[in-house]
Backbone as CSV, one residue per row, in Angstrom:
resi,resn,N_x,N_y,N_z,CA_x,CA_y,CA_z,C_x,C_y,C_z
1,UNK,-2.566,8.504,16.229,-3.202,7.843,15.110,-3.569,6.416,15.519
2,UNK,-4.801,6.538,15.063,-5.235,4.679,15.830,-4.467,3.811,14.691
3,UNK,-3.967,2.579,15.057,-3.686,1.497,14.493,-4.651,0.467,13.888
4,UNK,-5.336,1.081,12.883,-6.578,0.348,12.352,-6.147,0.324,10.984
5,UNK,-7.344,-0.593,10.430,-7.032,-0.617,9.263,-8.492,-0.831,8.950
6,UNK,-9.226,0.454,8.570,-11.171,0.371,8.355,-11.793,-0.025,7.164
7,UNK,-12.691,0.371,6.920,-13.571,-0.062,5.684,-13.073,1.225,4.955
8,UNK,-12.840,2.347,5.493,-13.237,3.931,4.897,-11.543,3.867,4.223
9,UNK,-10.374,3.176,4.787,-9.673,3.336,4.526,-9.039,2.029,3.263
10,UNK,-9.667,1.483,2.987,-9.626,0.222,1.723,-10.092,1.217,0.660
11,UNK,-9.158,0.860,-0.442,-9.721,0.879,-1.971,-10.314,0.016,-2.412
12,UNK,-11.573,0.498,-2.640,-12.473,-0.419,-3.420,-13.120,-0.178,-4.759
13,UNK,-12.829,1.043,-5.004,-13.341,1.776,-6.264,-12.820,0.949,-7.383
14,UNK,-13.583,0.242,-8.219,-12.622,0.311,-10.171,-12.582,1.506,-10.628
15,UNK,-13.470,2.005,-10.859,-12.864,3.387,-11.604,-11.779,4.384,-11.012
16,UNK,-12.105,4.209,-9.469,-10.521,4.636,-8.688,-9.247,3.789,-9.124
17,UNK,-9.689,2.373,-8.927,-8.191,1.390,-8.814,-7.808,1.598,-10.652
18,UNK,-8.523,1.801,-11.413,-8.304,2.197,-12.756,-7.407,3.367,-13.411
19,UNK,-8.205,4.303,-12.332,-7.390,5.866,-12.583,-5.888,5.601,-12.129
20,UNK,-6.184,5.025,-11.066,-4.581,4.804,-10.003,-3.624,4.267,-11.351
21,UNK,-3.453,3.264,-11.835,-3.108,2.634,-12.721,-2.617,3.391,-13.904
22,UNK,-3.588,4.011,-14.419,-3.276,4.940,-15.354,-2.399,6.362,-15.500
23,UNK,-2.483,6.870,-14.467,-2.409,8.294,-14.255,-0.878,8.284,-12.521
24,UNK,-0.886,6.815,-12.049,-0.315,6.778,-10.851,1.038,6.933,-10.902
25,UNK,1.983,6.926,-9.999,3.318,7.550,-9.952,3.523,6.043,-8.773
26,UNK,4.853,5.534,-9.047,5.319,4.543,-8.361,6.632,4.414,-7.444
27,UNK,6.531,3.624,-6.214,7.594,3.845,-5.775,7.848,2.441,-5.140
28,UNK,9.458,1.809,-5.232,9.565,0.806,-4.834,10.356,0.336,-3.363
29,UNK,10.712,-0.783,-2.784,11.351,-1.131,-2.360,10.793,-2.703,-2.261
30,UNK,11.776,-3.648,-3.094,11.219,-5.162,-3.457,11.523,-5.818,-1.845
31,UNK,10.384,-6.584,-1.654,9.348,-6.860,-2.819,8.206,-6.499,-3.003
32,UNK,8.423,-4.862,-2.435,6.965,-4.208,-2.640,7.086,-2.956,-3.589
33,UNK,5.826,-2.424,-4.165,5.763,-1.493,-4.948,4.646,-0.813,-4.746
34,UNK,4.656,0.485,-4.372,3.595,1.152,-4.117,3.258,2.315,-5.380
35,UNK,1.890,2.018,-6.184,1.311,2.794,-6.832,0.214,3.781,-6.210
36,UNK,1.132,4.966,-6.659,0.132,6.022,-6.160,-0.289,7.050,-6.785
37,UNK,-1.627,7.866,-6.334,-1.999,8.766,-7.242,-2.853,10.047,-6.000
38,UNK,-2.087,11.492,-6.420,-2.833,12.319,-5.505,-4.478,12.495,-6.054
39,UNK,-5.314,12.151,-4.887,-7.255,12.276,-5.420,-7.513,12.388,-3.457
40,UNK,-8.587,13.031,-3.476,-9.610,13.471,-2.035,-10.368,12.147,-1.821
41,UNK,-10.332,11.481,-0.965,-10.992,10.408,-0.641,-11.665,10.901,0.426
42,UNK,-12.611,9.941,1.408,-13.496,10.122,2.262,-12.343,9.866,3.866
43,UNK,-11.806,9.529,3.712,-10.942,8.709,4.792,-10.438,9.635,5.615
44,UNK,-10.009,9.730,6.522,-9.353,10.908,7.581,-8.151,10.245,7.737
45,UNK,-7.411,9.759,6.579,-5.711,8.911,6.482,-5.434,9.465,5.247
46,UNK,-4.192,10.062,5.447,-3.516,10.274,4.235,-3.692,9.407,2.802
47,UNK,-3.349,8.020,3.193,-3.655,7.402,2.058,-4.517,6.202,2.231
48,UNK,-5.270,5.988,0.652,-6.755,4.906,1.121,-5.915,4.158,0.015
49,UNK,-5.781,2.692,0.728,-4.870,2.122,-0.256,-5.660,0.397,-0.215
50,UNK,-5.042,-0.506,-1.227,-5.745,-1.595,-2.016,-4.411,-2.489,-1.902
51,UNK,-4.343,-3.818,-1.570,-3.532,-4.828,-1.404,-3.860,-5.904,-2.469
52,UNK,-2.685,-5.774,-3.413,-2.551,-6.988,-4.380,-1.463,-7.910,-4.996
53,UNK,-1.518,-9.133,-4.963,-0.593,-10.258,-5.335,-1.281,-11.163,-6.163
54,UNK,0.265,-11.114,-6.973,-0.337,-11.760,-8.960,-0.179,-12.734,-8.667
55,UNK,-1.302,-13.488,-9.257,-1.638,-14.750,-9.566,-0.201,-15.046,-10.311
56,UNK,0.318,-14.724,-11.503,0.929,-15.634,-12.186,2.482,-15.640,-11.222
57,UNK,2.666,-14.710,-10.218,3.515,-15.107,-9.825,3.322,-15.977,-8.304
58,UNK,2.827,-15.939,-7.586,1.973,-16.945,-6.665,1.253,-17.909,-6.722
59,UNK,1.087,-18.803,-7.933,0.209,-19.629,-7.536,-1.191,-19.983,-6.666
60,UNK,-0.818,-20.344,-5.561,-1.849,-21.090,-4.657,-2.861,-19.769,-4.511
61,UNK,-3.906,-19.425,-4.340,-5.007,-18.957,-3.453,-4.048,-18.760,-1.809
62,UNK,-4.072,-19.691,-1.432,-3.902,-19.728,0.233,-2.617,-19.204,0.570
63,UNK,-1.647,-19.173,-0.422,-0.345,-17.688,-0.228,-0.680,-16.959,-0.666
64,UNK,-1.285,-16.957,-1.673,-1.411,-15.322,-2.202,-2.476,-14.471,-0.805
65,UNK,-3.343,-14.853,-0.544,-4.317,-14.448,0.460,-3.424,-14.475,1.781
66,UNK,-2.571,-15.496,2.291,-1.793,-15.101,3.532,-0.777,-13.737,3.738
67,UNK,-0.128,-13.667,1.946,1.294,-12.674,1.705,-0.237,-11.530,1.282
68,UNK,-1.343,-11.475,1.142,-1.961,-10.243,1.712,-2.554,-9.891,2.900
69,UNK,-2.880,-11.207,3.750,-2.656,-10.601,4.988,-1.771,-10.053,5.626
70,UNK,-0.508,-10.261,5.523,0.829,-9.993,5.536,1.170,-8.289,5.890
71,UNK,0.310,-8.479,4.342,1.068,-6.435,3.870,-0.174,-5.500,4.179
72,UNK,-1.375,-6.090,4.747,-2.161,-5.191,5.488,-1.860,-5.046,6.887
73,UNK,-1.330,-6.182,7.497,-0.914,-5.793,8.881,-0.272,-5.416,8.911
74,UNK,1.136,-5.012,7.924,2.460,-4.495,8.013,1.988,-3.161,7.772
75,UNK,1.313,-3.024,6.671,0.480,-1.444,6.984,0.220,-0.815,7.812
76,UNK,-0.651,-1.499,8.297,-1.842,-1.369,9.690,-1.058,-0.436,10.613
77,UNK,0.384,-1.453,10.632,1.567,-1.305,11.889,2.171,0.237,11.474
78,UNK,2.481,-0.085,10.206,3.471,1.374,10.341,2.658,2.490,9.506
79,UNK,1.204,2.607,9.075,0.265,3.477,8.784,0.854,4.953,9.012
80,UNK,1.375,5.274,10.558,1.846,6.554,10.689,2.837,6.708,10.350
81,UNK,3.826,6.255,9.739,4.961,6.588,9.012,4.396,7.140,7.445
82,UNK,3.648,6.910,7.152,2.953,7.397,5.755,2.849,8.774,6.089
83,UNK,2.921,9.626,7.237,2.574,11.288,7.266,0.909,11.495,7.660
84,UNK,0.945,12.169,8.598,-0.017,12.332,9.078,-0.177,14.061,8.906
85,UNK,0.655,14.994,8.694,0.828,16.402,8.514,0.541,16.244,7.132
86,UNK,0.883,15.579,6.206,0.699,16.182,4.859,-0.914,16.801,4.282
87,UNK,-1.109,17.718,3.969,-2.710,18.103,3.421,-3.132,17.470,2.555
88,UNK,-2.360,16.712,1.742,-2.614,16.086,0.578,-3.713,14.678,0.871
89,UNK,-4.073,14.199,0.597,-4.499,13.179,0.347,-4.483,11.795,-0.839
90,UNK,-4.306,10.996,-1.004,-3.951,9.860,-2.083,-4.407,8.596,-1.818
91,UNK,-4.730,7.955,-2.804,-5.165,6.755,-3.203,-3.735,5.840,-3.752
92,UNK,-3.432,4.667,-2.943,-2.462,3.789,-3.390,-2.693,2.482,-3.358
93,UNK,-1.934,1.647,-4.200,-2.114,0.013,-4.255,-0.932,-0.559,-4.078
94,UNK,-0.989,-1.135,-3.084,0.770,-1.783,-2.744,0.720,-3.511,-3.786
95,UNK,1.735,-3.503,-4.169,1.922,-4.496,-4.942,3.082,-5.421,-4.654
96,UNK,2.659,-6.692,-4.777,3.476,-8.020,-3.736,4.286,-8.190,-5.209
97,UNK,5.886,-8.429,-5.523,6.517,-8.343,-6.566,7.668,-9.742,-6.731
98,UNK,7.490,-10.177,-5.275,8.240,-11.614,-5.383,7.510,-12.731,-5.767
99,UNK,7.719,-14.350,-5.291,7.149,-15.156,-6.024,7.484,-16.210,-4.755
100,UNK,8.572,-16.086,-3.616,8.271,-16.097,-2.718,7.724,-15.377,-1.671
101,UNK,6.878,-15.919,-0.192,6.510,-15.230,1.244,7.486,-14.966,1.928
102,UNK,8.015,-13.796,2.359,8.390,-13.436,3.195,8.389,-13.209,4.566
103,UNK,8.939,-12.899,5.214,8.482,-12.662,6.971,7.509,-12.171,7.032
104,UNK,7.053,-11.682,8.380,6.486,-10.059,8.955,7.322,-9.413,9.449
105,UNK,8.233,-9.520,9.903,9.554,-8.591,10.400,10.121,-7.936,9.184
106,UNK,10.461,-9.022,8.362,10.962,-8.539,6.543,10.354,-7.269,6.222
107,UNK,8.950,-7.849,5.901,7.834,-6.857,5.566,7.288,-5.647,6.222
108,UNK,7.614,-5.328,7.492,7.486,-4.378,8.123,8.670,-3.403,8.016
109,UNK,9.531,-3.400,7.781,11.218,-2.990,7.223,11.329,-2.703,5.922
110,UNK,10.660,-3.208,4.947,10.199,-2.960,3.372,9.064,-2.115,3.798
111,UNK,8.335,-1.944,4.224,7.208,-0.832,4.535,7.896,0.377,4.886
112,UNK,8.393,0.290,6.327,9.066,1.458,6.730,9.854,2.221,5.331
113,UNK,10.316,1.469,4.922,11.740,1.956,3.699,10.949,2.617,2.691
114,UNK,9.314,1.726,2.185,8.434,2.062,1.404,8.180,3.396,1.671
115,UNK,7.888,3.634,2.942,7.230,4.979,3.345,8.038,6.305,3.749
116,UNK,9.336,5.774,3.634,10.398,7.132,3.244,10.428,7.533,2.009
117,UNK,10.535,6.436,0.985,10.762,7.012,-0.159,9.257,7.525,-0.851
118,UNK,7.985,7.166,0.019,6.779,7.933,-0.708,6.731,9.376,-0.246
119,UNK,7.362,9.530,1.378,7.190,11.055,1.756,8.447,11.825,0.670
120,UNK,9.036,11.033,0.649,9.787,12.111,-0.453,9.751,12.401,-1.735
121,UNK,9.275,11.204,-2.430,8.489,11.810,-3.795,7.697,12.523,-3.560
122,UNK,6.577,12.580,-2.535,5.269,13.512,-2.495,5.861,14.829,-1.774
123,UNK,6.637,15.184,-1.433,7.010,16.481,-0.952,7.965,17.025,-1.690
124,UNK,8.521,16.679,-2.993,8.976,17.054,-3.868,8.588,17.829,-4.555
């Protein structure tokens, strides 16, 4: 599995990031939270997912935008731990839930942990 992180594989849809929201199933490990929802995307990755951090709990522009560069590279990194066998396909939005930045070591370890507990809700 290449270590990318593409255009094909970003959520960009509203009426996707909408449905997700509505209809999505969640799974945590703070200070992340991954909302997800099974839908067929275009992507040849299990999941086409969307990176977001609240304003009211971040403040500045220039952390909130760094703690999402953050959790796309921590993605990026452990992408194949998300399942590459599963047939399924899904749309998810990882969600930044602290109010402080954390590492990248931190955050790559909250990913990993993230992505055990999504293969096991979804193979449930």
């Amino acid at each position: 599995m290449k270590l990318s992180y593409s255009k094909l594989e970003k959520l960009k849809s509203r009426k996707a990031i909408e449905q997700l929201f509505v209809e999505g199933e969640t799974v945590a490990a703070f200070p992340l939270r991954l909302v997800f929802l099974k839908k067929e995307h275009a992507a040849k990755t299990v999941l086409k997912v969307g990176v977001s951090v609240s304003k009211r709990k971040v403040k500045n522009a220039v952390d909130r935008n760094r703690i999402k560069r953050l959790l796309r590279e921590a993605y990026r990194l452990n992408k194949a731990d998300f399942g590459t066998v599963n047939e399924h396909q899904f749309i998810g939005m990882f969600l930044y839930l602290d109010t402080k930045e954390w590492s990248q070591k931190e955050l790559n370890l909250k990913m990993r942990k993230l992505a055990v507990k999504f293969l096991a809700h979804t193979n449930s």
